[in-house]
MARGU-764987 format. One record per residue (C-alpha): residue number from 1; residue in three letters; x, y, z. Coordinates in nm, 3 decimals, m for minus. Each point is the difference from the previous one (the first is absolute). Example, Ala and Ser with C-alpha at 12.3 -4.5 7.8 and 13.67 -1.06 7.14 Angstrom:
2
{site 1,"ala",{1.230,m0.450,0.780}},
{site 2,"ser",{0.137,0.344,m0.066}},
END
This chain:
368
{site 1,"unk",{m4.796,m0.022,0.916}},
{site 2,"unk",{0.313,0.184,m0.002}},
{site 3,"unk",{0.348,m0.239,0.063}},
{site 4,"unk",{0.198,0.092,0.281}},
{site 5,"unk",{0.391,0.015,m0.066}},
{site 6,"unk",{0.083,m0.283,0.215}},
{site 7,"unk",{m0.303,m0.167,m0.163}},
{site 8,"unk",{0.207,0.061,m0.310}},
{site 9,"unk",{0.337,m0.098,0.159}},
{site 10,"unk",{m0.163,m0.313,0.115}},
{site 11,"unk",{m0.112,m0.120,m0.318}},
{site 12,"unk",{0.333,0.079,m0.167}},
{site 13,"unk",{0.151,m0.181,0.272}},
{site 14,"unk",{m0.217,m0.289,m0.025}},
{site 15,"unk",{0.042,m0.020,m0.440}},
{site 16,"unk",{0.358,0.037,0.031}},
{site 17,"unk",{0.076,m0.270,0.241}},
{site 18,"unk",{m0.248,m0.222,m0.188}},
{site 19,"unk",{0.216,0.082,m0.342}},
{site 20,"unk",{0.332,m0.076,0.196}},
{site 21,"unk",{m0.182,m0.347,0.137}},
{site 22,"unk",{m0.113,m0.105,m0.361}},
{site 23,"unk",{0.355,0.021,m0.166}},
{site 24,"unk",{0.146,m0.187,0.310}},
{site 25,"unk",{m0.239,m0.212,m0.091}},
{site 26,"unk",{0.038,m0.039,m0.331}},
{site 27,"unk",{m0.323,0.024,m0.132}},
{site 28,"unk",{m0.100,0.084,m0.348}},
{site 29,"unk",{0.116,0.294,m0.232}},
{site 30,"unk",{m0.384,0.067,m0.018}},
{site 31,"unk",{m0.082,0.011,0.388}},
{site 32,"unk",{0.317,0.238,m0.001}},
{site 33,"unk",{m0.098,0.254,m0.266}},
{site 34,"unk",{m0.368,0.016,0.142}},
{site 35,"unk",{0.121,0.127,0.343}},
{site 36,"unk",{0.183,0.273,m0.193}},
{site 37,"unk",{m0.276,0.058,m0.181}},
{site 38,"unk",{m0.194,0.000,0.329}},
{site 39,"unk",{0.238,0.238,0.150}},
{site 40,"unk",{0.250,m0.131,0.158}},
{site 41,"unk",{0.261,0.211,0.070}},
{site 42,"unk",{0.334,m0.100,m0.080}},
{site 43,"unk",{0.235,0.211,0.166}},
{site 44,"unk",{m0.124,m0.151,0.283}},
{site 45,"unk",{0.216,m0.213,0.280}},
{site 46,"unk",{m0.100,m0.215,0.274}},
{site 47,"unk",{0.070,0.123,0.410}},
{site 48,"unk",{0.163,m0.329,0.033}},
{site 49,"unk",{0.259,m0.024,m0.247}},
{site 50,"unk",{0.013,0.299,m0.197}},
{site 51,"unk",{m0.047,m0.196,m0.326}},
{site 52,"unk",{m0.180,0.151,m0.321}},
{site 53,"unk",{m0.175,m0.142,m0.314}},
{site 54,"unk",{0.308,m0.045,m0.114}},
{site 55,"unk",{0.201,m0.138,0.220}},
{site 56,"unk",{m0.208,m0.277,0.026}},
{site 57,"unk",{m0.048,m0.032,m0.348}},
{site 58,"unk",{0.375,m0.086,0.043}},
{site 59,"unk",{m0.007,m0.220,0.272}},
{site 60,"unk",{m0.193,m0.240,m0.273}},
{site 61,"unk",{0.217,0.087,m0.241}},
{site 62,"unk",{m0.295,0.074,m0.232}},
{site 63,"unk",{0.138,0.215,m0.343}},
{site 64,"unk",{m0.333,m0.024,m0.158}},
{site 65,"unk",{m0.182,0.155,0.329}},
{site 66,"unk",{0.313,0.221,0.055}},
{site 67,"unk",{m0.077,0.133,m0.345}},
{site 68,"unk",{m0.369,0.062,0.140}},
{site 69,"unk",{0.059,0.194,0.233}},
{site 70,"unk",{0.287,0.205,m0.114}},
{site 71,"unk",{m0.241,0.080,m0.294}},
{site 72,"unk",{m0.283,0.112,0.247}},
{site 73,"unk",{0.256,0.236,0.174}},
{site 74,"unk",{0.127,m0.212,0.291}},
{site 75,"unk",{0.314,0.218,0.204}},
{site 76,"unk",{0.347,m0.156,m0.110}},
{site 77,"unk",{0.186,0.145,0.258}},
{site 78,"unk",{m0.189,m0.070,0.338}},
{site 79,"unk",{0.192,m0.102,0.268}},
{site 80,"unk",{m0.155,m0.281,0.247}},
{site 81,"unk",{0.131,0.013,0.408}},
{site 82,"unk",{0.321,m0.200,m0.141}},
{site 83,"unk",{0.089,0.303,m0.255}},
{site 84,"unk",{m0.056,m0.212,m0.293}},
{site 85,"unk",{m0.200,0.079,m0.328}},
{site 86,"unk",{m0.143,m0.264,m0.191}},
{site 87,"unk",{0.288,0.032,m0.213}},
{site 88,"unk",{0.251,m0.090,0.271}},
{site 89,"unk",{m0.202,m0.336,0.076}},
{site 90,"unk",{0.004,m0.098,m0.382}},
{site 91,"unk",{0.395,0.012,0.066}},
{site 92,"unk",{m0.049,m0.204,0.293}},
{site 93,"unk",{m0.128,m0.290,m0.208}},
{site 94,"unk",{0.255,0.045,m0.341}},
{site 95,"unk",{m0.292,0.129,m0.170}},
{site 96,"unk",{0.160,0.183,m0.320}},
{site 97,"unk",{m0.325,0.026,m0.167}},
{site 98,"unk",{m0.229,0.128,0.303}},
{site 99,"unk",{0.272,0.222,0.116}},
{site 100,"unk",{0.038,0.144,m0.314}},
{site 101,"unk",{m0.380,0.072,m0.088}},
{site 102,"unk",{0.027,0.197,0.349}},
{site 103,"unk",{0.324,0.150,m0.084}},
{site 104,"unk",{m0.166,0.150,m0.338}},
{site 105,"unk",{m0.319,0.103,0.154}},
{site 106,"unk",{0.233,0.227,0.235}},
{site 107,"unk",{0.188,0.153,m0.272}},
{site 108,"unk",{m0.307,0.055,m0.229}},
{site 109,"unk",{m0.215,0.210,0.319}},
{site 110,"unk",{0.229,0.167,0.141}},
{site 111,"unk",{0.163,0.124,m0.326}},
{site 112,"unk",{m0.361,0.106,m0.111}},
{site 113,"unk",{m0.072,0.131,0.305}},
{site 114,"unk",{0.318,0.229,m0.040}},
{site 115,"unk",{m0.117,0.089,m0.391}},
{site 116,"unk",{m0.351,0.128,0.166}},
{site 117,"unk",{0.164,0.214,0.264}},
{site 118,"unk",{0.226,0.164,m0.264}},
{site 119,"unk",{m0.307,0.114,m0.252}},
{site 120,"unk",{m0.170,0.133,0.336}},
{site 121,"unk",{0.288,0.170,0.175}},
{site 122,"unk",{m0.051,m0.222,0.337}},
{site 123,"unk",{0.204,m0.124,0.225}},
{site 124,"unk",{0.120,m0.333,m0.117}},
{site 125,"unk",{m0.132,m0.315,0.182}},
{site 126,"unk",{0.271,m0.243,m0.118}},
{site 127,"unk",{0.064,m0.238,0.253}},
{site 128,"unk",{0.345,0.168,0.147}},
{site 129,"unk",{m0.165,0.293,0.146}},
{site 130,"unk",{0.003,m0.022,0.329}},
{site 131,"unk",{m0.326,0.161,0.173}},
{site 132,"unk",{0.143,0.165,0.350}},
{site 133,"unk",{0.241,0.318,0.027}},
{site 134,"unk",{0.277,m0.187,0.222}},
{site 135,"unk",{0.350,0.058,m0.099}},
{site 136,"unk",{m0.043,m0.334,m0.177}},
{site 137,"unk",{m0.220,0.162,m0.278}},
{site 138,"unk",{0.024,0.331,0.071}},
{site 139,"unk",{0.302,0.193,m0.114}},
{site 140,"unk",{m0.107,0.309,0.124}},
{site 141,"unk",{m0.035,m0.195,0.362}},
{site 142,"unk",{0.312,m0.163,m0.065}},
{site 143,"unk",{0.226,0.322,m0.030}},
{site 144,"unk",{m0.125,0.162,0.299}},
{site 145,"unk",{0.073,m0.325,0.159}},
{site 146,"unk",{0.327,m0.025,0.151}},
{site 147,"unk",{0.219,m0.277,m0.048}},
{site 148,"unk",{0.215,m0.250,0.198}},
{site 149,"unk",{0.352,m0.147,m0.126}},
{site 150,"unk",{0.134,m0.264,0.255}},
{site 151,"unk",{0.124,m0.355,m0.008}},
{site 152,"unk",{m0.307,m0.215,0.049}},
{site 153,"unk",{m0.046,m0.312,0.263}},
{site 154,"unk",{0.165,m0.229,m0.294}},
{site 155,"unk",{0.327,0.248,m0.015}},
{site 156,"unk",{m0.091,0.111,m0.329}},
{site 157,"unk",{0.001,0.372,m0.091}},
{site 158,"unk",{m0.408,0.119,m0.071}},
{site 159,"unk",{m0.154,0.330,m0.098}},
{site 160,"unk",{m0.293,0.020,0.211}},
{site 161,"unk",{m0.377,0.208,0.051}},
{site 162,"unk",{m0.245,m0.027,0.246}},
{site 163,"unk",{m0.375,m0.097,m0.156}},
{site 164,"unk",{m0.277,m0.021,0.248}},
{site 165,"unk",{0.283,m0.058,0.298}},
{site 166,"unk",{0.150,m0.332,m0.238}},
{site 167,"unk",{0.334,0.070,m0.134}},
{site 168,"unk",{m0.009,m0.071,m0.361}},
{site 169,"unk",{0.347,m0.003,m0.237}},
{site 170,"unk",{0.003,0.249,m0.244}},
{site 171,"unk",{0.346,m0.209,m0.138}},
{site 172,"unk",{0.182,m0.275,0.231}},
{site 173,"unk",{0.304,m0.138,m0.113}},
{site 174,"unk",{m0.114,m0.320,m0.107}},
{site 175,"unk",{m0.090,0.135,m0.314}},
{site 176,"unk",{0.355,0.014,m0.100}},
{site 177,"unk",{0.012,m0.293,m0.174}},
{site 178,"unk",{m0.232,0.145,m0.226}},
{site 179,"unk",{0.125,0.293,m0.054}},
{site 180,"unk",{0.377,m0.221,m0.086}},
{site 181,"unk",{m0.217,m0.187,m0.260}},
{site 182,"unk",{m0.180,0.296,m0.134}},
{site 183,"unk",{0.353,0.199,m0.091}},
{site 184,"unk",{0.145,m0.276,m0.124}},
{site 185,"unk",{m0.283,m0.018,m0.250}},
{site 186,"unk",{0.048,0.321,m0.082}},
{site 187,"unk",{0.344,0.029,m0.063}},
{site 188,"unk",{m0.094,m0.348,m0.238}},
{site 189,"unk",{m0.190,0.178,m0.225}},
{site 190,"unk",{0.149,0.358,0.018}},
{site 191,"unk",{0.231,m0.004,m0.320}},
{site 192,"unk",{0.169,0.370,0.130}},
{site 193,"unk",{0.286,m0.132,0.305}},
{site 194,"unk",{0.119,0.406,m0.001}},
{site 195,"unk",{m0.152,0.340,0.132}},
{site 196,"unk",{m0.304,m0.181,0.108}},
{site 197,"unk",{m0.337,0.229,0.138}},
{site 198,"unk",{m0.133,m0.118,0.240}},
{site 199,"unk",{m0.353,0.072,0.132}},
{site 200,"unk",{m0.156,m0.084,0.336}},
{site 201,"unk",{m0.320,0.045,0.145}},
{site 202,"unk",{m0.028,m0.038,0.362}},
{site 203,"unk",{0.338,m0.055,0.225}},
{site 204,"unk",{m0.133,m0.256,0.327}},
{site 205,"unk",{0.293,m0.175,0.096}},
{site 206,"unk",{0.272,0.123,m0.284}},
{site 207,"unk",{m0.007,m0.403,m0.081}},
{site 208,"unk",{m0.049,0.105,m0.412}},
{site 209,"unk",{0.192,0.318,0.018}},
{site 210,"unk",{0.297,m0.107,0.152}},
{site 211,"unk",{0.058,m0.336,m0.243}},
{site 212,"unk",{m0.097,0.295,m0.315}},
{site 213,"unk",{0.289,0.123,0.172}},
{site 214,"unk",{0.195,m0.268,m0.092}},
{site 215,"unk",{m0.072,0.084,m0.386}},
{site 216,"unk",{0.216,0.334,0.091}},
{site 217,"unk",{m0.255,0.205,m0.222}},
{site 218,"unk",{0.045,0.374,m0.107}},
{site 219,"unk",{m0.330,0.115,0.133}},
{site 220,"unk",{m0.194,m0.180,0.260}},
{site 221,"unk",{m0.345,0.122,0.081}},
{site 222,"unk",{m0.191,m0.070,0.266}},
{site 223,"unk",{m0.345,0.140,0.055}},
{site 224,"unk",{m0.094,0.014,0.416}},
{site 225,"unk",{m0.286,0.198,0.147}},
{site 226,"unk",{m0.011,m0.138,0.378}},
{site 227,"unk",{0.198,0.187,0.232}},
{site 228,"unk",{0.123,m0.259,0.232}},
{site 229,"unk",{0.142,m0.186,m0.282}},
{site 230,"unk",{0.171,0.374,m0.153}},
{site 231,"unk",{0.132,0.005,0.358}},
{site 232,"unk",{0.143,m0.345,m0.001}},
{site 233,"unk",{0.165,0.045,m0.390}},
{site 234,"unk",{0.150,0.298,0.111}},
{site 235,"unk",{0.126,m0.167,0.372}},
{site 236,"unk",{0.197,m0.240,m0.269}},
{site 237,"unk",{0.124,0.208,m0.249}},
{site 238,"unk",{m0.210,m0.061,m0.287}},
{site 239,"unk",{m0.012,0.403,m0.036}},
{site 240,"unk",{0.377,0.012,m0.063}},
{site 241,"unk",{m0.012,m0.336,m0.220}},
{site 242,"unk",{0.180,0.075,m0.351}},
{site 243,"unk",{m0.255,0.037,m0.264}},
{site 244,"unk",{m0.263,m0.080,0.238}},
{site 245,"unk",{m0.323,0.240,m0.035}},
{site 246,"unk",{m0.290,0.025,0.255}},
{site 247,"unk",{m0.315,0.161,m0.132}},
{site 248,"unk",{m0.194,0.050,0.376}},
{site 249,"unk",{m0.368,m0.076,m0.076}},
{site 250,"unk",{m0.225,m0.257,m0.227}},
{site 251,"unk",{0.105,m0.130,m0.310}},
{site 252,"unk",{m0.372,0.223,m0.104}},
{site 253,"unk",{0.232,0.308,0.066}},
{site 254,"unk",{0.226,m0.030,m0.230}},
{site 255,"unk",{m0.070,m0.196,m0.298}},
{site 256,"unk",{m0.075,0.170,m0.261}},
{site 257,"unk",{0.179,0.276,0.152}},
{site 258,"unk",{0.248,0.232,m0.120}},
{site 259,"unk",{0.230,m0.081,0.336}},
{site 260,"unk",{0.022,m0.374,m0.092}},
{site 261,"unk",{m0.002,0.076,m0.365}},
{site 262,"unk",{0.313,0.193,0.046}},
{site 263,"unk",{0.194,m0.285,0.165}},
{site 264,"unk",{m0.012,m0.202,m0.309}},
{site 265,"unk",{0.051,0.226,m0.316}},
{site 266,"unk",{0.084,m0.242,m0.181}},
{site 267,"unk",{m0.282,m0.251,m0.017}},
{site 268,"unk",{m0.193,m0.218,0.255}},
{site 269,"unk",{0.159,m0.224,0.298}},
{site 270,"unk",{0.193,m0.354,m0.059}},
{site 271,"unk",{m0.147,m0.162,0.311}},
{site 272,"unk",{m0.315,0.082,0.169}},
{site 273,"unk",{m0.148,m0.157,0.288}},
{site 274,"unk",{m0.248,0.103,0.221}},
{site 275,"unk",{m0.165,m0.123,0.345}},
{site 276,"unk",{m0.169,0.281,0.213}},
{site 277,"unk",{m0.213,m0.149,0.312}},
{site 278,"unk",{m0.365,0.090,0.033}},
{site 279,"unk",{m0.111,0.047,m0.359}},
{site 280,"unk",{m0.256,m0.188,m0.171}},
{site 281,"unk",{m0.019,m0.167,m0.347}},
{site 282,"unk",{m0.083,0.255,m0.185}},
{site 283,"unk",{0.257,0.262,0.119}},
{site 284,"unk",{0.249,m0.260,m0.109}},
{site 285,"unk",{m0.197,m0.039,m0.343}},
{site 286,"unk",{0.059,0.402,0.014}},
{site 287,"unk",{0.327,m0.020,0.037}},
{site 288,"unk",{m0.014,m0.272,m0.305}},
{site 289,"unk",{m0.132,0.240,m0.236}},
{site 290,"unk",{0.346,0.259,0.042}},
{site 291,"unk",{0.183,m0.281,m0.091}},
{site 292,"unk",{0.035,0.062,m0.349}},
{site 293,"unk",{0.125,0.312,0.116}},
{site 294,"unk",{0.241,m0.091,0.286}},
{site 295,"unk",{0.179,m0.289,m0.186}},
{site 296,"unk",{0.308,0.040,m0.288}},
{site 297,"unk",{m0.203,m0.042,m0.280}},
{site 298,"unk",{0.249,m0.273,m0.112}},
{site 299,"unk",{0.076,m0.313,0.246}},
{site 300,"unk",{m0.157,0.174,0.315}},
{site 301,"unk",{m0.041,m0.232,0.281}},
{site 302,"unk",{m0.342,0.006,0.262}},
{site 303,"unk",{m0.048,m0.214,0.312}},
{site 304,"unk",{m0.206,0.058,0.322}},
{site 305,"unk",{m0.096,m0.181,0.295}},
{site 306,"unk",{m0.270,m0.248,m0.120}},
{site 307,"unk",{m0.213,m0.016,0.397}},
{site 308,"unk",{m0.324,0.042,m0.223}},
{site 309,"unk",{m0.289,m0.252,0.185}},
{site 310,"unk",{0.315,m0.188,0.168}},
{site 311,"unk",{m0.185,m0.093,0.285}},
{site 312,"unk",{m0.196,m0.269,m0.183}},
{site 313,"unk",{0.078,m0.187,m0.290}},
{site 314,"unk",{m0.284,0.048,m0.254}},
{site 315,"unk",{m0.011,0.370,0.098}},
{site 316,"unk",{0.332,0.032,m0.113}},
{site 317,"unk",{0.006,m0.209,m0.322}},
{site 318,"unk",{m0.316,0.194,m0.107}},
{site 319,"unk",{0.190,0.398,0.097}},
{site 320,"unk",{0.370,m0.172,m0.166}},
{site 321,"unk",{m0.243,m0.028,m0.357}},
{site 322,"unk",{m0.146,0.297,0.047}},
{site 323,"unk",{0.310,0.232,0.036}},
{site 324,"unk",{0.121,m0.211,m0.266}},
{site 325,"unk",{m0.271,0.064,m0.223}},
{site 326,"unk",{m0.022,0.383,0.084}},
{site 327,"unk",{0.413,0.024,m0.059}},
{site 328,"unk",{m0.046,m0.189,m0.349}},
{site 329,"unk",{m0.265,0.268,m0.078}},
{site 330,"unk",{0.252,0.222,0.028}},
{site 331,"unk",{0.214,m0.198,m0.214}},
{site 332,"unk",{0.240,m0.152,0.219}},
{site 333,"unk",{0.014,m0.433,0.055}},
{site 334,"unk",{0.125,m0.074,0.346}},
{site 335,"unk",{0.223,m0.299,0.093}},
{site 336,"unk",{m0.075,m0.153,0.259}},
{site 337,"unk",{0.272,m0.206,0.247}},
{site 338,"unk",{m0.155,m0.245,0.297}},
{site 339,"unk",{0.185,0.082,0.271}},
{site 340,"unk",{m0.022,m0.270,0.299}},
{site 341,"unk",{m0.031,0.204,0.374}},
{site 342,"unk",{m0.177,m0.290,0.211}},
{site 343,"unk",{0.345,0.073,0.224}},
{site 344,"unk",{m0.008,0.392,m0.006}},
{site 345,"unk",{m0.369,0.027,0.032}},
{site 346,"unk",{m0.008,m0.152,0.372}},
{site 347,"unk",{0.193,0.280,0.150}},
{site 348,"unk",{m0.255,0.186,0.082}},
{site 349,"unk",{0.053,0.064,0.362}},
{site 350,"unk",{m0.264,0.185,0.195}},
{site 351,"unk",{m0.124,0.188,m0.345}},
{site 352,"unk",{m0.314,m0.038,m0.144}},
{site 353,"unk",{0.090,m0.215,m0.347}},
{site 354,"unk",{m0.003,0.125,m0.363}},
{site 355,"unk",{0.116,m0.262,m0.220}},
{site 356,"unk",{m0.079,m0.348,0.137}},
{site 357,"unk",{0.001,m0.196,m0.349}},
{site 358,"unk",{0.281,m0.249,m0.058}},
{site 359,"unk",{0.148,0.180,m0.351}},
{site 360,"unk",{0.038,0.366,m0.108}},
{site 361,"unk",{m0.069,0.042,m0.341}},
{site 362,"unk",{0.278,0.258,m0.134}},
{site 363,"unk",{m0.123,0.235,m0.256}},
{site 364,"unk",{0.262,0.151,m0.259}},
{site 365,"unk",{m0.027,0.215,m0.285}},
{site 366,"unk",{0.183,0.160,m0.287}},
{site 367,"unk",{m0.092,0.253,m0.178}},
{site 368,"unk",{0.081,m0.048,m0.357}},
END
């Protein structure tokens, strides 16, 4: 007798729940592994909370278990109906240990999961790829999207696009405290204070360019590709800017290209920092790889906006190691500088948020 699919669905419902039940429970390691062994799938979470495997393996506090199930292939990352991984409710209880066995499991599948869609040439499924084609994810969407620049509700100046009839801020000014912290930084452990280069990738709200500005470099780059934005740059004469260069498309257009080769005959850049909206993880790992190329070879200095996972805390711990592993692959060791925005973050307005964590954690490198 053939099973139907909800048959199927049924029983998988009825395992997983039971699985869930047992560790809330806290019955035996040996009652645990036999309904894996049985089948029970654990990627699965309950209608009324949300909760996985693993998230209740947390709410016990349970390493040994933990270790079960992580080793049995249990989902790090799965959000319950409060947006919290398993990982996030091991902070909750001060749980170093827990939090860090779900921390490492993160890092460890998603960077192999990465490795095995490099040697196959697929798309990569690390955890910062979004899976829709708004102007969130999409940067195709997002250029042909216009944009909005305004004073929001909370009198603060915004760069805005429309997603699914939701404003959403491509850059708001709140990030300028950032951006203050992430210069200063730079200029800390750039040893050249003359004829600075300066690269940029991605203009928003001229918050980075304009203090750069303030550096009074010979050559300024800045790499743009969305019209509105062009049209804004030019409505405040960043076109007529001494020493200030505009390259009008994707940073893909011209690295590695003879036009942006030409602007630095000399050697590589002094500063670069880059922060495009809408691309994923691993056009920013991309973008990475030309560093070797784009910095001086001696002292060069890297930042970019760290919003990797920055929605939820575990998330983002677990994409902060992995850039930083990828980046020391390529032989650079990042710095990193804790940056405290529980005040900036709350301006949000009417926008959708990006970056509701209490620190930024400030990524600078030199190239040496």
């Amino acid at each position: 007798m053939e099973v139907s699919s909800d048959d199927e669905l049924d029983a998988m419902t009825t395992s997983g729940e039971e699985l869930i039940q047992s560790i809330l429970r806290e019955e035996s390691l040996e009652k645990i592994q036999q309904l894996i062994t049985n089948g029970a799938p654990l990627w699965y979470q309950n209608e009324s909370e949300g909760i996985s495997c693993l998230h209740a393996a947390a709410y016990t506090q349970n390493v040994a278990l933990t270790k079960l199930l992580i080793e049995n292939g249990a989902v790090w990352n799965a959000a319950d109906y409060l947006r919290n991984t398993a990982g996030d409710i091991a902070l909750s209880f001060n749980n170093e240990e827990l939090y860090n066995l779900m921390r490492d499991a993160g890092i460890r599948q998603e960077m192999l999961m990465g490795l095995l869609s490099s040697k196959t040439d697929n798309e990569s499924v690390m955890i910062l790829r979004a899976n829709d084609e708004t102007a969130a994810t999409s940067s195709e969407t997002f250029l042909g999207s216009p944009l909005i620049y305004k004073q929001d509700q909370l009198g603060q100046d915004v760069c805005m696009v429309d997603i699914d009839g939701e404003e959403v801020g491509v850059m708001m000014r709140w990030e300028e405290g950032i951006m203050e912290r992430t210069l200063e930084r730079m200029k800390a452990e750039c040893k050249k204070t003359e004829n600075l280069r300066v690269l940029n990738v991605g203009f928003g709200l001229g918050i980075i360019d304009t203090l750069f500005q303030t550096l009074s470099p010979s050559l300024h780059v800045i790499i743009e590709p969305h019209p509105d934005v062009l049209k804004h740059m030019r409505e405040r004469g960043w076109y007529e800017k001494p020493g200030v260069k505009i390259l009008q498309g994707k940073w893909q257009d011209f690295v590695n290209k003879d036009r942006l080769t030409e602007l630095i005959p000399e050697g590589g850049f002094d500063m670069v920092y880059t922060d495009p909206f809408s691309e994923d993880y691993e056009t920013l790992r991309g973008f990475f790889k030309q560093l070797p190329t784009l910095l001086a070879p001696r002292d060069g200095i890297f930042s970019f906006f760290n919003g990797l996972g920055a929605t939820n805390p575990t998330i983002h711990d677990v994409a902060t190691r992995i850039a930083e592993l990828h980046l020391a692959e390529l032989g650079f060791n990042v710095q990193w500088s804790d940056v405290d925005v529980r005040q900036q973050r709350d301006r949000w307005g009417n926008s959708r948020p990006y970056f509701t964590l209490p620190t930024y954690r400030l990524p600078v490198l030199v190239n040496s």
